[in-house]
N, C-alpha and C positions, 0 to 999 in steps of 0.2 A: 918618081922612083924608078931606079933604072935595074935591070936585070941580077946582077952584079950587087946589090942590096939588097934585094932580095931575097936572092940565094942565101944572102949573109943573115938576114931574118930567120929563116926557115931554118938554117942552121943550128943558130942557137934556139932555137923551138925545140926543136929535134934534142938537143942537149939536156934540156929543163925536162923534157920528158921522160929521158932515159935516168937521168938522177932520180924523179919522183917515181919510177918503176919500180927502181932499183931498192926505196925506201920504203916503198911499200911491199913490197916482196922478202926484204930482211925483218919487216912489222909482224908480217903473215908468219914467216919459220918462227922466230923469237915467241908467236902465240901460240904458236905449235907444240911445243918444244915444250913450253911452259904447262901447257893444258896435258899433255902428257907424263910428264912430272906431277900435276893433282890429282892424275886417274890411280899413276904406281903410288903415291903417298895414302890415299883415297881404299885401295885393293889393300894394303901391306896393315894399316888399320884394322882391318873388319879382319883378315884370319890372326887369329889370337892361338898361343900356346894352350894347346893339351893340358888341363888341369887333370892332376890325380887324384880321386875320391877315397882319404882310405876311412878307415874305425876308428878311432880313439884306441889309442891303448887301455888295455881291460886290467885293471888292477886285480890282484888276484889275495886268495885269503888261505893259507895252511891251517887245518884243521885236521890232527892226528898223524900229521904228517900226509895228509895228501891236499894237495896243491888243485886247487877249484878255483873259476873266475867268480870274483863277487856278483858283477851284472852282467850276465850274458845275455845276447840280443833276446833269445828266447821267441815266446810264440809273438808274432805281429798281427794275426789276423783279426780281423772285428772283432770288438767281444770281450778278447782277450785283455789280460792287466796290462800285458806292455804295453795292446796298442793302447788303451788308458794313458800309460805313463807319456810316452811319446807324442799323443795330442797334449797331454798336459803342459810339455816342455815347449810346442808349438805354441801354444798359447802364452807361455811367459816370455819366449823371443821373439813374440811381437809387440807385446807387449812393453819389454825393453828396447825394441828399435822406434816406439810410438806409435805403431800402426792400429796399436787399438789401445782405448784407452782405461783405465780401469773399470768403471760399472761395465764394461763390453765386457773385457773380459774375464771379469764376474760372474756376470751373462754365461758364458761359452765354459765358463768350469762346469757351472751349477749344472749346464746341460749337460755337459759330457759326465756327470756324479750320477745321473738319473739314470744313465745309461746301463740295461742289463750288463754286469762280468761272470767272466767263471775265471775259476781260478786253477794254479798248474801247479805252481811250486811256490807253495806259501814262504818259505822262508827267503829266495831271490827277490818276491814279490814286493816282502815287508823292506826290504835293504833297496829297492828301487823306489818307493816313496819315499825313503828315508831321503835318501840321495835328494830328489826332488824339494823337500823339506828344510835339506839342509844348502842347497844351491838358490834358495827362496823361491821356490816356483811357486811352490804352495803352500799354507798358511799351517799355524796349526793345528787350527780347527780344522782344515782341509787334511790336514793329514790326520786327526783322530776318523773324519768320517770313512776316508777314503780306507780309510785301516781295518773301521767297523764294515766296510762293504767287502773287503777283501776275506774275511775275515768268516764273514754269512757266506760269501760264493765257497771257500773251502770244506764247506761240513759237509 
């Protein structure tokens, strides 16, 4: 092998190597590129739009001409009817999404019936079981008890 062949060897060595540089280096940007594209796809996922938390609209009831809401959130604290009502309602919307099953939440009434109340304002009180009653939360024998408990906490 003469000089002159050599060179001609080496040459295209040198060529085969600059193509495969070249194709691996356009491999490397294109994972780049792409992995960066999964991070912003990845980010733009996870921040989700500001939901607004509002009330229900409160229906309201004219009585001699003045204008009262039928169920106002009213007192929430332990104890109190609402917060009654409102575990109550807790317990039938799991109940409806399956999370608990019936005898559970049987269970979880009976205990929250046993539970001390006092009472505030008998007549919102009886129109929020009612409500309850009639949206089938609770039964209605649950609803004579809970009536008869409401009923003993206002004297």
């Amino acid at each position: 092998m003469d000089k002159l062949e050599l060179d001609d060897r080496v040459s295209r060595l040198e060529q085969r190597v600059s193509i495969l540089s070249a194709l691996i280096l356009a491999a490397l940007i294109l994972a780049g590129v792409s992995g960066l594209f999964l991070l912003i796809g990845r980010s733009e996922a996870r921040i989700r739009p500001a939901t607004v938390l509002s009330a229900p609209p409160m229906t309201t009831s004219t009585v001699a001409s003045v204008t009262m809401p039928m169920h106002p959130i009213g007192d929430m604290s332990e104890g109190s009817v609402g917060h009654l009502v409102h575990r109550y309602r807790e317990v039938a919307e799991l109940q409806h999404k399956g999370l608990l099953t019936e005898p559970e939440a049987q269970t979880r009434k009976t205990q929250l019936l046993a539970k001390p109340i006092r009472s505030d304002n008998l007549r919102v009180e009886l129109e929020q079981i009612a409500e309850l009653q009639s949206s089938n939360a609770i039964t209605d024998a649950e609803f004579k008890a809970l009536k008869a408990k409401i009923l003993e906490a206002g004297k």
